[in-house]
NUMILO-142067 format. One record per residue (C-alpha): residue number from 1; x, y, z; residue in one letter; chain. Coordinates in steps of 0.02 Angstrom, whole numbers. Layout:
N
+-----+--------+--------+--------+---------+--------+
: num :      X :      Y :      Z : residuo : cadena :
+-----+--------+--------+--------+---------+--------+
: NUM :      X :      Y :      Z :       a :      A :
...
+-----+--------+--------+--------+---------+--------+
//
This chain:
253
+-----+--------+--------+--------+---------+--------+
: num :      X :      Y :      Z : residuo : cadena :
+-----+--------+--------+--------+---------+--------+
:   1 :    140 :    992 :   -510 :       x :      A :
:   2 :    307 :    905 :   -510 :       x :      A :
:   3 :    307 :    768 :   -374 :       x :      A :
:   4 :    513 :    774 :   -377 :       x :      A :
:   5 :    506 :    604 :   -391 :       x :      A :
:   6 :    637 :    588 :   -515 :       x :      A :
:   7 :    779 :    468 :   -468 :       x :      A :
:   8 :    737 :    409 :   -311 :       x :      A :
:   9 :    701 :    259 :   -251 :       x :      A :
:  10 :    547 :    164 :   -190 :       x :      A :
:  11 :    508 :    -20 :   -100 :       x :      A :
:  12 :    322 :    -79 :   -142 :       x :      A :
:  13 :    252 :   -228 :    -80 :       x :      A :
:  14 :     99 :   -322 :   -161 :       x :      A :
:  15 :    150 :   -232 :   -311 :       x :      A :
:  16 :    109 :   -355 :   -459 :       x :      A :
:  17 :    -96 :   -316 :   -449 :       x :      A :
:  18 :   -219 :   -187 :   -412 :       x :      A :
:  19 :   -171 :    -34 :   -303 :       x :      A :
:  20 :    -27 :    -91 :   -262 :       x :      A :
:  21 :     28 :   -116 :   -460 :       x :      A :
:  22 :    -43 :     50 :   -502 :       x :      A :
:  23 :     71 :    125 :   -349 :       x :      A :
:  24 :    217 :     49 :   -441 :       x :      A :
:  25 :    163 :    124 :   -624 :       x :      A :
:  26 :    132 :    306 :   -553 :       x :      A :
:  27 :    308 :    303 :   -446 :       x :      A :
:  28 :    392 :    243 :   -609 :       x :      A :
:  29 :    295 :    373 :   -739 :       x :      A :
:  30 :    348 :    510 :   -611 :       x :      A :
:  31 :    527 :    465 :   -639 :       x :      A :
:  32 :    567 :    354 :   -485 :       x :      A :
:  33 :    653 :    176 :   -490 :       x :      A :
:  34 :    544 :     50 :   -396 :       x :      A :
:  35 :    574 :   -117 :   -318 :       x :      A :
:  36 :    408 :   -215 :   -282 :       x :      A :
:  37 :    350 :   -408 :   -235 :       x :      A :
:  38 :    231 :   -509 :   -200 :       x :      A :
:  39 :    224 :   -704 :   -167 :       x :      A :
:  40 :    216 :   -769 :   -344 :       x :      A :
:  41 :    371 :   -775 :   -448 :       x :      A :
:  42 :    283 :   -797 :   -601 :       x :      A :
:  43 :    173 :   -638 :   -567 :       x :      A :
:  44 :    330 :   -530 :   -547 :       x :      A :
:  45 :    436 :   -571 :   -670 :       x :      A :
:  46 :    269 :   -539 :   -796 :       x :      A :
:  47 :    247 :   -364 :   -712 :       x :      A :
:  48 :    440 :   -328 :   -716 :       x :      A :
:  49 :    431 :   -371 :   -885 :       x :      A :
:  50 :    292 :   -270 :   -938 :       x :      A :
:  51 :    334 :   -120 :   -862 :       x :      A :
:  52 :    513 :   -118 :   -912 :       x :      A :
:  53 :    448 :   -139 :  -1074 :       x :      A :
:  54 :    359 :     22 :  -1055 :       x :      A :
:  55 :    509 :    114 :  -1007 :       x :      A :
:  56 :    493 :     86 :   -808 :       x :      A :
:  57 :    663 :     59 :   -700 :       x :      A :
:  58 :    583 :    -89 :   -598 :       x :      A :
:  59 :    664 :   -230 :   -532 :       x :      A :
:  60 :    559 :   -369 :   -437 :       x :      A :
:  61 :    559 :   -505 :   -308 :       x :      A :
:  62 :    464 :   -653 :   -243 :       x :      A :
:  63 :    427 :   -625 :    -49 :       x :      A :
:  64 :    292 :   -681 :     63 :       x :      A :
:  65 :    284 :   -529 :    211 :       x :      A :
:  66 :    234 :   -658 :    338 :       x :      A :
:  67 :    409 :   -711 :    328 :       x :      A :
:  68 :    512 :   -576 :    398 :       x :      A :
:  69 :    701 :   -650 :    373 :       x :      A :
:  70 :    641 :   -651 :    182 :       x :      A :
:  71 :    568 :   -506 :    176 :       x :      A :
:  72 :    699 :   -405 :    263 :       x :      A :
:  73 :    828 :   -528 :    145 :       x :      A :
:  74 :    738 :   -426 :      0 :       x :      A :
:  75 :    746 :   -249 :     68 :       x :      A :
:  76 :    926 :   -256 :     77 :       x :      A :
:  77 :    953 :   -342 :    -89 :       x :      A :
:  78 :    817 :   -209 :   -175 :       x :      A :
:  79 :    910 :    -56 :    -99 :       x :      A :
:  80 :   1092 :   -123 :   -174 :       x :      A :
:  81 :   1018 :   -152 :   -339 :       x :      A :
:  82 :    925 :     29 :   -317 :       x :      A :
:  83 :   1090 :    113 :   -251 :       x :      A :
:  84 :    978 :    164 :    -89 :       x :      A :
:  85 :    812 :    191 :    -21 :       x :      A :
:  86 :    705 :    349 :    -25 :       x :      A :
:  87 :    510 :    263 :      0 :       x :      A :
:  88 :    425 :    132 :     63 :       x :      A :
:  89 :    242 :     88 :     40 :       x :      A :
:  90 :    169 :    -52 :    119 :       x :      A :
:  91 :     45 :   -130 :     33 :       x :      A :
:  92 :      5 :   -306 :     69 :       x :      A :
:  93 :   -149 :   -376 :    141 :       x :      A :
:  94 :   -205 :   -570 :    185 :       x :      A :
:  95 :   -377 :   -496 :    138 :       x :      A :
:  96 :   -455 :   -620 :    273 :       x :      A :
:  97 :   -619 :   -559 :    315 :       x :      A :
:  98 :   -727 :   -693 :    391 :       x :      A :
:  99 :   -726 :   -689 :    561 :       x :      A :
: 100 :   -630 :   -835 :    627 :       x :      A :
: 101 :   -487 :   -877 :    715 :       x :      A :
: 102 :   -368 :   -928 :    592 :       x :      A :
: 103 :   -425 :   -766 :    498 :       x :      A :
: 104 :   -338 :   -661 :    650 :       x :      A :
: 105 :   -176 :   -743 :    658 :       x :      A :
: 106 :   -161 :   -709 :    456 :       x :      A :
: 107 :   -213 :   -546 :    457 :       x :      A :
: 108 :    -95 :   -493 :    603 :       x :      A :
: 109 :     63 :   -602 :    546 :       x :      A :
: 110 :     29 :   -511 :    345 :       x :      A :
: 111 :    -65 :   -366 :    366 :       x :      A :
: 112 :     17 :   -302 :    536 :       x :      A :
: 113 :    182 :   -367 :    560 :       x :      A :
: 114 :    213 :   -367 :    367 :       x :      A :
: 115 :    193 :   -181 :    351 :       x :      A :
: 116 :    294 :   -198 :    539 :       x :      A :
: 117 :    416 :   -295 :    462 :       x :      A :
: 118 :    448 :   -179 :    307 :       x :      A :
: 119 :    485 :    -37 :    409 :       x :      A :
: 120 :    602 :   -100 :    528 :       x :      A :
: 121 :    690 :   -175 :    383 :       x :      A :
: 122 :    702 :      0 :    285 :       x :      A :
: 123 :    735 :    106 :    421 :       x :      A :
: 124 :    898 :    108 :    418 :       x :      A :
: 125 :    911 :    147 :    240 :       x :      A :
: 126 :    782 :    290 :    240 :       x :      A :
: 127 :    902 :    380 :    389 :       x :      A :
: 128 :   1017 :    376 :    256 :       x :      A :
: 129 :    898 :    485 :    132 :       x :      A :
: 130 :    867 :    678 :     93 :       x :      A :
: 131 :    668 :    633 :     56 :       x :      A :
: 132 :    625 :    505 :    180 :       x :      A :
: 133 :    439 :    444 :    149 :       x :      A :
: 134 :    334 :    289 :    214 :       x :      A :
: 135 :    159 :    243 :    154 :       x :      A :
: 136 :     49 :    124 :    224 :       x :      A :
: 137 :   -111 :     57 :    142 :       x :      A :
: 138 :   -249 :     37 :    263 :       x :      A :
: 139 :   -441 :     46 :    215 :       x :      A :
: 140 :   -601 :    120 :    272 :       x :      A :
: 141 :   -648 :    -24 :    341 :       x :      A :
: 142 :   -506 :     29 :    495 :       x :      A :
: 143 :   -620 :    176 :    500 :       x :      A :
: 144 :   -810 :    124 :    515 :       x :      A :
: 145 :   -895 :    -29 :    542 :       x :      A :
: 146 :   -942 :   -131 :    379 :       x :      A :
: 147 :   -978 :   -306 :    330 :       x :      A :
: 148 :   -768 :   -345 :    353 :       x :      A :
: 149 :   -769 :   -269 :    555 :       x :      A :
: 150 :   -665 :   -433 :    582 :       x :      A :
: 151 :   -502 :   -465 :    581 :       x :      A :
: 152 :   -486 :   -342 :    418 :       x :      A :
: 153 :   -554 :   -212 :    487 :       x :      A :
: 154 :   -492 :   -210 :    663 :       x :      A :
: 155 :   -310 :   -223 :    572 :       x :      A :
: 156 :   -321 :    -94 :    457 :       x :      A :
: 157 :   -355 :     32 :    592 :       x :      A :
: 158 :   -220 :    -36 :    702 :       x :      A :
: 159 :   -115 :      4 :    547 :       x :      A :
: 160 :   -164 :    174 :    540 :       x :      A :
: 161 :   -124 :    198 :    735 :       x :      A :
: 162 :     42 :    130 :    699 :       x :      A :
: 163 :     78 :    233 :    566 :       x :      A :
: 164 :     35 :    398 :    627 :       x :      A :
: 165 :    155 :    339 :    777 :       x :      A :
: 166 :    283 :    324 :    693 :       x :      A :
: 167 :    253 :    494 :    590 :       x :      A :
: 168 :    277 :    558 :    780 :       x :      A :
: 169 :    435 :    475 :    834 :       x :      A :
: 170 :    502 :    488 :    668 :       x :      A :
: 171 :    499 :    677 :    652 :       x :      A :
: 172 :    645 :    732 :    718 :       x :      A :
: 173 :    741 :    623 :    578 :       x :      A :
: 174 :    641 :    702 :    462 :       x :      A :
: 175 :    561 :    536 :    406 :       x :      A :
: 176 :    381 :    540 :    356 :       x :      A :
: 177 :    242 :    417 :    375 :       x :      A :
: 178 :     49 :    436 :    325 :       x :      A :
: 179 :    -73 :    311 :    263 :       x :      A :
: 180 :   -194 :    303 :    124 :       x :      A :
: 181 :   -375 :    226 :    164 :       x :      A :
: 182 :   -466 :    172 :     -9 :       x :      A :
: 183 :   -653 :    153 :    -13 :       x :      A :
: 184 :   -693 :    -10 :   -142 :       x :      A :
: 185 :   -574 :    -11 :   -285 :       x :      A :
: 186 :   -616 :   -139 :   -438 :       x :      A :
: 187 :   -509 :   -202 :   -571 :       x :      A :
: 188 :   -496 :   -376 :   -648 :       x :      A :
: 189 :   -454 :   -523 :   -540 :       x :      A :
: 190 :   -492 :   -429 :   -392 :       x :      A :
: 191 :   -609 :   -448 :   -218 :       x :      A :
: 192 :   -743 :   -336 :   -283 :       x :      A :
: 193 :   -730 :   -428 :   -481 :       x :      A :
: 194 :   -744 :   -580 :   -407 :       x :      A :
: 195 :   -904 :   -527 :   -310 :       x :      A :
: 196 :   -984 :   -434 :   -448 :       x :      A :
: 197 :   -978 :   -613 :   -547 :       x :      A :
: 198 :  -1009 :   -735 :   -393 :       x :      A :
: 199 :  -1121 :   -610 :   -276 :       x :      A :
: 200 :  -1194 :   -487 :   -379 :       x :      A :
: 201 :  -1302 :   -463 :   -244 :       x :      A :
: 202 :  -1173 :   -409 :   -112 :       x :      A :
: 203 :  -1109 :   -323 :   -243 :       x :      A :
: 204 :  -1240 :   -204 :   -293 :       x :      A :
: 205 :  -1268 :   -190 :    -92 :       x :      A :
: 206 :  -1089 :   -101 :    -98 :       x :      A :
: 207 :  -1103 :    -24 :   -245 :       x :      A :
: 208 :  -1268 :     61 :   -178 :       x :      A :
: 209 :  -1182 :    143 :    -28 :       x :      A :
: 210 :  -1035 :    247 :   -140 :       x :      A :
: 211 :  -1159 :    405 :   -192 :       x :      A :
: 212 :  -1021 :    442 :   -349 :       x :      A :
: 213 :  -1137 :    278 :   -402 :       x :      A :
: 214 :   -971 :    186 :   -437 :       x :      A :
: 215 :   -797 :    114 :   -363 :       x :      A :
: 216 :   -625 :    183 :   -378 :       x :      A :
: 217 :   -507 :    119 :   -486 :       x :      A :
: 218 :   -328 :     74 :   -435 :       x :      A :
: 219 :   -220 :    216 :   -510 :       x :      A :
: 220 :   -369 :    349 :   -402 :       x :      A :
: 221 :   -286 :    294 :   -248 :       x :      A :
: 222 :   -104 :    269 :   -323 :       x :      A :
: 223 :   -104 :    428 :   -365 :       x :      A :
: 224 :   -155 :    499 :   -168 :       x :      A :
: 225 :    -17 :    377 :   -128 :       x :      A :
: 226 :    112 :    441 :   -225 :       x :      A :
: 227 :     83 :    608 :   -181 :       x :      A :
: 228 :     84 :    567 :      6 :       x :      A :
: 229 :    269 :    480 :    -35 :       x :      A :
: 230 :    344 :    618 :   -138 :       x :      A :
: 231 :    436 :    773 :    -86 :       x :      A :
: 232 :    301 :    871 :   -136 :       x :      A :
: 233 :    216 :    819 :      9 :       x :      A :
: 234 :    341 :    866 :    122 :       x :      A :
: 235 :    277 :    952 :    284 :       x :      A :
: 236 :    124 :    815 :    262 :       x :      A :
: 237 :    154 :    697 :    388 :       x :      A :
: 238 :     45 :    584 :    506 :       x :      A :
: 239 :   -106 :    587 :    414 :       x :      A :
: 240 :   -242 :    477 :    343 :       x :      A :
: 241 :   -302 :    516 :    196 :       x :      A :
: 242 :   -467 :    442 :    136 :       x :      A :
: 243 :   -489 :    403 :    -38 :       x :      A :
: 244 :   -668 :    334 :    -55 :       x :      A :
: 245 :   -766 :    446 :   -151 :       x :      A :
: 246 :   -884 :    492 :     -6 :       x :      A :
: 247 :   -926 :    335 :     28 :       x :      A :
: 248 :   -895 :    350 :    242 :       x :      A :
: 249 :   -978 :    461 :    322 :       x :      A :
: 250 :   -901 :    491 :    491 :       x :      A :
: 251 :   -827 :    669 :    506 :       x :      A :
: 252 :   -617 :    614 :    513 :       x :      A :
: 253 :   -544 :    752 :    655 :       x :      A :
+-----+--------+--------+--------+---------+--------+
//
């Protein structure tokens, strides 16, 4: 299937690592140029590098989404350099599970209002495209209630509430929104490597619940992302697609 991806142009946050690098990789191998940050400089001028290297049109900045001045600073600069904007995806999270206080501020100020944030900032720019397209990353824990029902969880679903709102008011402009909603996704230097080494039993607890006896890997729920952002998805719209390989169990109506 041809995504018609090719030459347009997509914002990614959190896009040096995990899901959200794999987001990057599959917009870039379907032809798209993509702009994408996270809070490290180092971190994204290594992944600029490397993909560029690989053939990728990528360009990169250093932006924390908790600051939104920044943030919408780097929306603005990434569409010039892009020559527009055709796709945002959302990815960032403060990944602050415990359930404490400080934990909720973070979680609303990055996970929230940063994927808030992004959106207002790109709006104007996406009324200005012919294939329109926002993508928020949420998580199953917004859909049942697991060991991160905190602060993570309760914000994740509020994201998916926003989203399909503004798949709703957005319609008539012909601007889409839907959100993806991975199960647990490994890969190196992430939260479920880190347990697997320092809580192997927590680990195997979650492990034990997925009946594909395994956890996704990041480019399985790039590529559900992607599709969700490219024209070929184009009458999809206000949706939440779970990518978890059966691992919730709730019927999604």
């Amino acid at each position: 299937m041809d995504l018609q991806l090719a030459g347009l142009r997509a914002l990614v946050t959190g896009g040096t690592k995990g899901i959200g690098r794999a987001i990057v990789e599959v917009l870039a191998e379907e032809g798209a140029s993509v702009a994408l940050c996270a809070r490290t400089d180092s971190d994204v001028a290594a992944t600029v590098e490397r993909l560029r290297g690989q053939g990728a049109k990528v360009t990169g900045g250093a932006v924390d989404v908790a600051d939104g001045p920044a943030l919408s600073r780097w929306v603005d600069d990434s569409a010039a350099e892009l020559g527009g904007l055709d796709i945002v995806v959302a990815n960032v999270s403060a990944l602050a599970i415990p359930d404490v206080e400080e934990n909720w501020h973070r979680s609303f100020d990055v996970d929230m209002m940063g994927t808030v944030r992004l959106v207002n900032a790109a709006l104007p720019l996406l009324e200005r495209s012919s294939a329109p397209s926002i993508v928020t990353v949420s998580s199953v824990s917004g859909r049942e209630i697991d060991f991160a029902a905190g602060p993570y969880g309760t914000f994740k679903a509020a994201i998916v509430h926003y989203t399909q709102g503004l798949a709703y008011h957005l319609a008539g402009k012909g601007i889409r929104a839907n959100t993806v909603s991975p199960g647990n996704t490994h890969f190196p230097g992430g939260v479920w490597d880190d347990m697997e080494r320092n809580n192997p039993e927590l680990f195997g607890q979650a492990l034990a619940l997925n009946p594909t006896g395994r956890m996704a890997r990041p480019e399985e729920i790039a590529r559900a992302a992607v599709f969700l952002a490219s024209p070929a998805a184009s009458f999809v719209t206000g949706t939440n697609l779970v990518v978890d390989g059966a691992l919730t169990r709730g019927v999604q109506l």
